[in-house]
N, C-alpha and C positions, 0 to 999 in steps of 0.2 A: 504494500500500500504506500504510495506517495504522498509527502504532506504538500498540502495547498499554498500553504505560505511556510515562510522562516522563520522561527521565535529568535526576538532578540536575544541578545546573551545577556545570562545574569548577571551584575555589578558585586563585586567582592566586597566590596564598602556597604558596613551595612549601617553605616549611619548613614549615607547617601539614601536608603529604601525605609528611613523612620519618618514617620507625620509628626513634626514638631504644633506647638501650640499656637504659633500663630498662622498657620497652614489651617488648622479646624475653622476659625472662623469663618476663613471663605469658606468655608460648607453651611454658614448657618447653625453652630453649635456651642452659640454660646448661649448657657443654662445656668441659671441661679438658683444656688439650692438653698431650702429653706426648711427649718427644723421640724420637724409637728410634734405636738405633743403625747406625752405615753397613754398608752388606751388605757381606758378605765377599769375598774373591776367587771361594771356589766360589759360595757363592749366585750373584752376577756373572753365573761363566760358566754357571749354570745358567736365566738367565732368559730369557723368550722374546722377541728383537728385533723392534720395530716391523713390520718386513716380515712374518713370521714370522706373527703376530699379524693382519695386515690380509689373508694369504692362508690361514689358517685360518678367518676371518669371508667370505668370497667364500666360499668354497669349503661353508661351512654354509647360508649366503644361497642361491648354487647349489643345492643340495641341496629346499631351502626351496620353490622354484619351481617345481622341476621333478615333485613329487611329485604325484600325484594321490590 
């Protein structure tokens, strides 16, 4: 099989192939973070635990399969 094009050759520098920070801007990525505050007791006990969570996603994924 023939390639269609040439890949350029990789650069040994690889500080040359790092995104510095003021390179992200021009993408639009500058984000301000902002602290929030700790959940409460009720929030707490109102969240949904990891099990809880990973047998809700089976149980969709199931669903998912089984359909026609």
């Amino acid at each position: 099989m023939k390639k269609r094009y040439d890949l350029p050759e990789e650069e040994d520098n690889f500080e040359k192939n790092m995104v510095n920070e003021p390179a992200a801007s021009a993408y639009g990525m500058e984000i301000e973070m902002e602290t929030l505050p700790a959940l409460t007791e009720e929030e707490l006990a109102e969240c949904m635990s990891s099990d809880e969570f990973w047998e809700d996603i089976s149980e969709y994924v199931d669903e998912l399969y089984t359909k026609k």
